[in-house]
C-alpha positions as CSV (number, residue, x, y, z in Angstrom):
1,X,99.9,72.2,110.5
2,X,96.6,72.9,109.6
3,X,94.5,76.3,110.2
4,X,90.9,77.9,109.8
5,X,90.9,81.5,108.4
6,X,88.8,84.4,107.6
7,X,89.6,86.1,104.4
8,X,86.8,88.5,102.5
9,X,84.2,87.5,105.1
10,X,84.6,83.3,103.8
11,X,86.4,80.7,106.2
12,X,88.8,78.2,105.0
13,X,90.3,75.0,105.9
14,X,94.0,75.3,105.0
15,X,97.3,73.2,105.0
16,X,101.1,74.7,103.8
17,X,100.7,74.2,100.1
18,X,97.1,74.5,99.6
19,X,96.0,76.8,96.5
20,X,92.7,78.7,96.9
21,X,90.6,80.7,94.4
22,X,89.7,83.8,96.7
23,X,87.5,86.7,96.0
24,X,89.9,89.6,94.4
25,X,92.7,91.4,96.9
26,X,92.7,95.3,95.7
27,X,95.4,96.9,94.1
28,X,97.6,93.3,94.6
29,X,99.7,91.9,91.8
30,X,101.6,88.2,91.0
31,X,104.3,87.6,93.6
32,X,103.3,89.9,96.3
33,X,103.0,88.3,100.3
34,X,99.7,88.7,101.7
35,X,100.0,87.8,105.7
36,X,96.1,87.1,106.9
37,X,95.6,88.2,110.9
38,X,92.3,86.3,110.7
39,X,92.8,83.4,111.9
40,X,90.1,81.3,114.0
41,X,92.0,77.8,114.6
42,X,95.6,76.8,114.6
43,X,97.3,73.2,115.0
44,X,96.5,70.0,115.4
45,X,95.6,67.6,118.2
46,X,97.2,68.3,121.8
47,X,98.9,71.4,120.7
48,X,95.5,73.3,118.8
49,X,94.5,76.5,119.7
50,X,91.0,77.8,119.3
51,X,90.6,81.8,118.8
52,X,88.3,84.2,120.5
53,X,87.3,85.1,118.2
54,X,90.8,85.1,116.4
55,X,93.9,83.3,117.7
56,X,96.1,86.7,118.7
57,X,100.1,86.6,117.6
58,X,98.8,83.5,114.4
59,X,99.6,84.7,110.8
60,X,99.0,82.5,107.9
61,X,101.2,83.7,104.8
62,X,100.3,83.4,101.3
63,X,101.5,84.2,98.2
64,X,100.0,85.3,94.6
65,X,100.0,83.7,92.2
66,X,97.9,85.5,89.7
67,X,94.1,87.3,89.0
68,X,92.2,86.2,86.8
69,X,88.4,86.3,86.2
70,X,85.8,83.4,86.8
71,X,83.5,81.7,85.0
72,X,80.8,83.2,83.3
73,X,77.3,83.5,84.9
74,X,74.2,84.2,83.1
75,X,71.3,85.6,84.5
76,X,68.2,85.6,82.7
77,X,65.1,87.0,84.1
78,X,61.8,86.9,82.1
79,X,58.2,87.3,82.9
80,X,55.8,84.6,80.4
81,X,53.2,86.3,78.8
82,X,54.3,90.2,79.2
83,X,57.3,90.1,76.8
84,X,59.5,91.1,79.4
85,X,63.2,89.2,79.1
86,X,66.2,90.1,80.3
87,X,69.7,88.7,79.7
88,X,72.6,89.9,82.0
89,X,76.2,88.2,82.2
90,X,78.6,88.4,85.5
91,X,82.1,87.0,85.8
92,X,84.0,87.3,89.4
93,X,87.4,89.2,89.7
94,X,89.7,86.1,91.7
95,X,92.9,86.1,93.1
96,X,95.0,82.5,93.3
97,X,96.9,82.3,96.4
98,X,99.3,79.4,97.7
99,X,99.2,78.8,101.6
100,X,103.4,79.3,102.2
101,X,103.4,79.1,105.7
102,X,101.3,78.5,109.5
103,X,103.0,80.4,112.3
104,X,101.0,80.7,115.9
């Protein structure tokens, strides 16, 4: 069964399996059950349902599999000819989930 949700405002394609790098889940730790409401598509061929803009009663649950922190971004901003450079580093806070079950 395949579904379309809405988790920390970005929409995903999923299947029961499926792994995804997400954007951190607050105060969540490896092994706990995360059920997301937001679903916006459900099933496949005859028996699909599209939401309005969610599919009411659909839960998709996940699981946690750990947090961890992305990939280093460096942003460097600099101005030729004023001496003005800046160097700044980011790395994202990420939670990896596993798609356990589709229920509509």
């Amino acid at each position: 069964m395949k579904a379309i949700i809405e988790t920390q405002g970005q929409q995903w394609i999923v299947h029961e399996g499926d792994v995804l790098c997400v954007d951190r889940y607050a105060g969540s730790k490896a092994g706990d059950v995360i059920n997301l409401n937001k679903v916006l598509f459900v099933g496949e061929g005859p028996n699909a349902k599209v939401g309005v803009p969610y599919v009411e009663g659909a839960v998709v649950k996940a699981m946690l599999l750990e947090n961890k922190r992305g990939k280093k971004v460096v942003v460097f901003k600099r101005k030729r000819r004023h001496g003005y450079e800046r160097r700044r580093g980011h790395r994202q806070e990420l939670s990896v989930i596993r798609i356990e079950s589709i229920k509509a």
